[in-house]
C-alpha positions as CSV (number, residue, x, y, z in Angstrom):
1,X,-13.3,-2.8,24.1
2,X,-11.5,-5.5,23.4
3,X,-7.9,-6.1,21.1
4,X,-5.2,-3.3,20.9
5,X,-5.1,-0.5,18.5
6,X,-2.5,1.8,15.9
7,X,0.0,0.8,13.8
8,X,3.6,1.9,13.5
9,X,6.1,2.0,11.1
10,X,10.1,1.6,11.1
11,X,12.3,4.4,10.2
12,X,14.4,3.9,7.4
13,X,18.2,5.9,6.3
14,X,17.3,7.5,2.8
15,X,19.7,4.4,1.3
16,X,17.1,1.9,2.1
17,X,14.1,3.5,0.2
18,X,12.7,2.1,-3.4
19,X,14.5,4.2,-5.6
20,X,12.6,5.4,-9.2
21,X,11.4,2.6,-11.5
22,X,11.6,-0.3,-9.5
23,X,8.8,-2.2,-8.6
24,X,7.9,-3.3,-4.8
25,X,5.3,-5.6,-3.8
26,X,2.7,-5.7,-1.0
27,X,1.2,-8.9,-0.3
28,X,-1.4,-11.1,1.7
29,X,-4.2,-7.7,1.0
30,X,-7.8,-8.7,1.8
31,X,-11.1,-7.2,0.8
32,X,-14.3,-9.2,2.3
33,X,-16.8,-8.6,5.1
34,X,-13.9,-9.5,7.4
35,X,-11.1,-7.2,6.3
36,X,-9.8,-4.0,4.5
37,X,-6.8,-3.3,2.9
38,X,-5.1,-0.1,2.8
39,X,-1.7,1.1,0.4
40,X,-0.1,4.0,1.3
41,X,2.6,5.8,-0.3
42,X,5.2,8.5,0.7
43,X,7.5,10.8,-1.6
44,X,10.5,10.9,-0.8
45,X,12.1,13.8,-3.2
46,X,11.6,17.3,-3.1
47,X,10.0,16.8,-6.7
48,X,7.1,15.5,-7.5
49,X,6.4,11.6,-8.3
50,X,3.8,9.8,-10.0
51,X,2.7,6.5,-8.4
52,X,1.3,3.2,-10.4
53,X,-0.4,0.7,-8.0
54,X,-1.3,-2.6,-9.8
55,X,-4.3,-4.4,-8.0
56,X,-3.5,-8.3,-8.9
57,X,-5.8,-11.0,-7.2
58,X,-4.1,-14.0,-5.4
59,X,-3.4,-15.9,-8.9
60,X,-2.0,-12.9,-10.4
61,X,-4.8,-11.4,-12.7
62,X,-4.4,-7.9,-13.0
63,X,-7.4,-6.5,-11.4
64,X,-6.9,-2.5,-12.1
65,X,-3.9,0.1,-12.4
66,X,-4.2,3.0,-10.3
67,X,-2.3,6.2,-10.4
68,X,-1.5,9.0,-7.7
69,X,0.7,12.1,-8.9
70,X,2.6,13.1,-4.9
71,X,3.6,16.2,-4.3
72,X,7.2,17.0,-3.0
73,X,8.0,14.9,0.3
74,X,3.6,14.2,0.5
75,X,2.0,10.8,1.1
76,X,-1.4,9.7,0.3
77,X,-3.2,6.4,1.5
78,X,-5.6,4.5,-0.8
79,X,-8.2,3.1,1.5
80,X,-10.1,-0.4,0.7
81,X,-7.6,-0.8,-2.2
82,X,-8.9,-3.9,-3.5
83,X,-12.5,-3.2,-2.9
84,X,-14.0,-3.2,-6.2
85,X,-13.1,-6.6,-6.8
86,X,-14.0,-8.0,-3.3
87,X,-14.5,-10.3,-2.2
88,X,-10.7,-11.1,-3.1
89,X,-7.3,-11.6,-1.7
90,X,-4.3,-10.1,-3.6
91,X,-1.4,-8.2,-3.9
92,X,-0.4,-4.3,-4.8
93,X,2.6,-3.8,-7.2
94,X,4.0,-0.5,-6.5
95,X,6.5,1.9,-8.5
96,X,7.1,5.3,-8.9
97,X,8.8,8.1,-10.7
98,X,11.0,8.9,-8.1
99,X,12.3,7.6,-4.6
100,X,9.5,6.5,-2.2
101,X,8.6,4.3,0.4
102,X,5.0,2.0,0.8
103,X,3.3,-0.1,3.0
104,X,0.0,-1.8,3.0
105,X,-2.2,-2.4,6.1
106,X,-4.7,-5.2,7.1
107,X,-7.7,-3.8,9.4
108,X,-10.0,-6.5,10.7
109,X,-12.9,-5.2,10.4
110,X,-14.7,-5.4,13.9
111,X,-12.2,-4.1,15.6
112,X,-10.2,-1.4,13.1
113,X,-7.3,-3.4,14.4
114,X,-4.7,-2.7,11.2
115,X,-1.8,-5.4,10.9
116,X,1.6,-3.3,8.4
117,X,2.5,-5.3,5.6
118,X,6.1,-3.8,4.9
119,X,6.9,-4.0,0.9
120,X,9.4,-6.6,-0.3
């Protein structure tokens, strides 16, 4: 099989995580016959957090608003994020009730080849 395979992500110091309220984007998602999007999500308190993802398409119409509650120090994924409204490319506005950290991921869809899409 051709192309390379896994995905890793940085380590970050407790300072650099998204503290409560404050909203963090993940961009360039994709949902077609070519590509998935994935948003995951990791708590980083020993409470738990609730989680708002809003699904925006590439000219910024809110699509959907999801929710996740996280348990203590628990993460959670959300697989084919944008897939109800694919074919589409967007973005994923994350926030939470407490400190967390989120990515997104890109998998091409022949290969399951992901591509991390660190927040901003």
């Amino acid at each position: 099989m051709d192309g390379t395979f896994g995905q890793g992500l940085p380590g970050y110091h407790v300072s650099e995580l998204i503290p409560a309220g404050e909203v963090t984007r993940i961009i360039m998602l994709t949902e077609d016959d070519a590509y998935r999007s994935n948003v995951g999500v990791q708590n980083a308190t020993d409470g738990a957090i609730n989680v708002t993802f809003e699904l925006y398409d590439a000219m910024g119409n809110l699509l959907d608003t999801v929710n996740r509650n996280l348990a203590p120090y628990s993460n959670t994924q959300i697989n084919q994020i944008l897939d109800d409204s694919a074919p589409v490319q967007g973005y994923v506005d994350v926030s939470a009730t407490g400190t967390f950290f989120t990515y997104g991921s890109v998998l091409d869809n022949m290969t399951s080849d992901p591509t991390t899409i660190l927040p901003f």
